[in-house]
N, C-alpha and C positions, 0 to 999 in steps of 0.2 A: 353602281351606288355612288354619289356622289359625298365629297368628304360631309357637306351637312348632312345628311345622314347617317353617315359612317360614325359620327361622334356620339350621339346619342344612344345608337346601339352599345359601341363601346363603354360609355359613362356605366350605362343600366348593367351590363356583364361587370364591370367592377362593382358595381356597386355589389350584386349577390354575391360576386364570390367573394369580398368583403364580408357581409352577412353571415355566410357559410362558414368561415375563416372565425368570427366571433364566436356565434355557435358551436360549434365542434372544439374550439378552447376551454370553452367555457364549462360542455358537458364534461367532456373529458376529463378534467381535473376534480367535476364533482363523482364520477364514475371511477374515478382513481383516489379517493377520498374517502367516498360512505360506503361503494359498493360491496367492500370486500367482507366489512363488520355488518353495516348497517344489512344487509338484505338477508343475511342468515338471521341474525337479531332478532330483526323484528318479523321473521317467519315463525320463528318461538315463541316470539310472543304473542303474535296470532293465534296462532293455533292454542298456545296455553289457556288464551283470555277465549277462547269460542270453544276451544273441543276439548280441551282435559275434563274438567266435570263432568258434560255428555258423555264422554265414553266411561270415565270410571262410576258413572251414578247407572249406565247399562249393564258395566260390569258388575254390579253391588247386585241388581236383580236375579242374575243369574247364580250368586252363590247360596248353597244349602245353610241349614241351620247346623247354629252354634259353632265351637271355635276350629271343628273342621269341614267347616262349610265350602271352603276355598278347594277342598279334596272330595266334597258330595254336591254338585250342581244341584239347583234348585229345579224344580220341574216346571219353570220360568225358561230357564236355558235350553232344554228340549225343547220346547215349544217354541222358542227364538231361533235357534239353529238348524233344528229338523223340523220346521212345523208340519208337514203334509205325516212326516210319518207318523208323529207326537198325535195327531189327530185320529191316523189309522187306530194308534193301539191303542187311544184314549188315556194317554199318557202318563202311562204307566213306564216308569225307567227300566224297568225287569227286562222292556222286552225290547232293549237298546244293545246293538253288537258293545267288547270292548272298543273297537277303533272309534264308533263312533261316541262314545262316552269320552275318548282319550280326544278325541277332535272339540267337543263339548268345552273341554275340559281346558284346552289350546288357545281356546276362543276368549275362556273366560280370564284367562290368566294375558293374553294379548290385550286385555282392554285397559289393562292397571300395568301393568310395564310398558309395552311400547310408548302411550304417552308421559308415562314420566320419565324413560328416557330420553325424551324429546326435547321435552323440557328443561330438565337436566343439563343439557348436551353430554351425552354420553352414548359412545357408538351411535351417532344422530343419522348416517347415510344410514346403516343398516336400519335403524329402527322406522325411520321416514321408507325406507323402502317397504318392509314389511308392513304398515299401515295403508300405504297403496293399497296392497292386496288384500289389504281385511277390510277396506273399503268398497272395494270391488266386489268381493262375497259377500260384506253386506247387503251391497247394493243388488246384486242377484239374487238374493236369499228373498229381499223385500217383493221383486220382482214376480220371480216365479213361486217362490214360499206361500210367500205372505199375499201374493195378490193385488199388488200394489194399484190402484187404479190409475187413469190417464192423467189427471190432474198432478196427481202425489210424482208418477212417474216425470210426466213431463217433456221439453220437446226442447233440443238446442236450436236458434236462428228462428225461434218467435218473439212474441211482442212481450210473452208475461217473463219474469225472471226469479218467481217464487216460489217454482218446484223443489221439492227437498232431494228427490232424486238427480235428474240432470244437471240442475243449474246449480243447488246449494253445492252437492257433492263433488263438481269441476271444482269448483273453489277451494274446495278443502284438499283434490288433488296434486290443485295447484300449489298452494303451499310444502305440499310433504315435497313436489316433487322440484323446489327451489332447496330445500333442504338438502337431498338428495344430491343435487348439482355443490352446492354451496360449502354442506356442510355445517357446525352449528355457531360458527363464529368465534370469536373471541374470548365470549363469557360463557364460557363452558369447560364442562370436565375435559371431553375432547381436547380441547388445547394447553388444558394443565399436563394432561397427561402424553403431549408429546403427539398424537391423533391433528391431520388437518393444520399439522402448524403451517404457514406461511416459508415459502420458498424464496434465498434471498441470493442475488446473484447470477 
């Protein structure tokens, strides 16, 4: 290679790693900046502003009449949770083990705590974790329960992105499970209370 060409090459290799050198300054400081508050934050806040009334207006269906409703499911709740069996015994609560009353009963009370803990920030890894999983038996319940058809179910690495199963429910994953990593941030109980503080040193 002769030196006219040698320089060219040269120039252009500076140049990127110049490029490369700005870029990674530049993220870096924004990544050491917002990432630590901002990404817990505004996962709270997400989730607040899309999925707290959803689940606590799911949970509200599920509770029995009058003011201990929150102790007698509604036959809404069977029919939500157990639906094949709810349907066998024509849903009639009588003929419901206790476990799975007490599991009923689990569900309904997970729908109005875990997200306000969330919100909160209060105990947020535990409560973001436990939401995982009530998302998940959701999602199986809708499945195999409820019957969910191909549409509603849906299909990751196609063209549509408006399934409520695959695609809505990744999203809401994803959030609990930035949560989870993250923790609830700054403005929360969690870090009043000494939970998630920041490590200095």
């Amino acid at each position: 290679m002769t030196d006219a060409t040698a320089a060219p090459d040269r120039s252009a290799r500076t140049l990127a790693t110049g490029a490369i050198s700005i870029h990674n300054a530049i993220f870096s400081r924004i990544d050491g900046a917002l990432s630590g508050w901002a990404l817990p934050t505004l996962a709270r806040f997400a989730f607040a502003a899309v999925l707290l009334m959803y689940f606590w207006g799911s949970a509200m269906t599920k509770l029995g009449d009058g003011i201990f409703g929150l102790f007698s499911p509604s036959t809404g709740a069977y029919a939500q949770i157990f639906p094949i069996k709810a349907e066998a015994v024509l849903y009639d609560s009588s003929q419901f083990s206790i476990f799975e009353k007490l599991v009923i009963l689990a569900g309904t009370w997970a729908e109005f705590i875990l997200p306000f803990l969330i919100v909160i920030g209060l105990l947020t890894r535990l409560a973001a974790l436990g939401m995982i999983g009530f998302v998940v038996v959701q999602s199986l319940t809708d499945i195999h329960g409820h019957h969910a058809d191909a549409a509603t179910i849906g299909a990751w690495f196609d063209r549509a992105s408006d399934s409520l199963i695959m695609d809505q429910r990744a999203f809401w994953v994803f959030v609990l499970i930035t949560l989870v990593l993250r923790g609830a941030g700054p403005l929360s109980v969690d870090r009043l209370l000494g939970i998630d503080r920041p490590k200095h040193g």
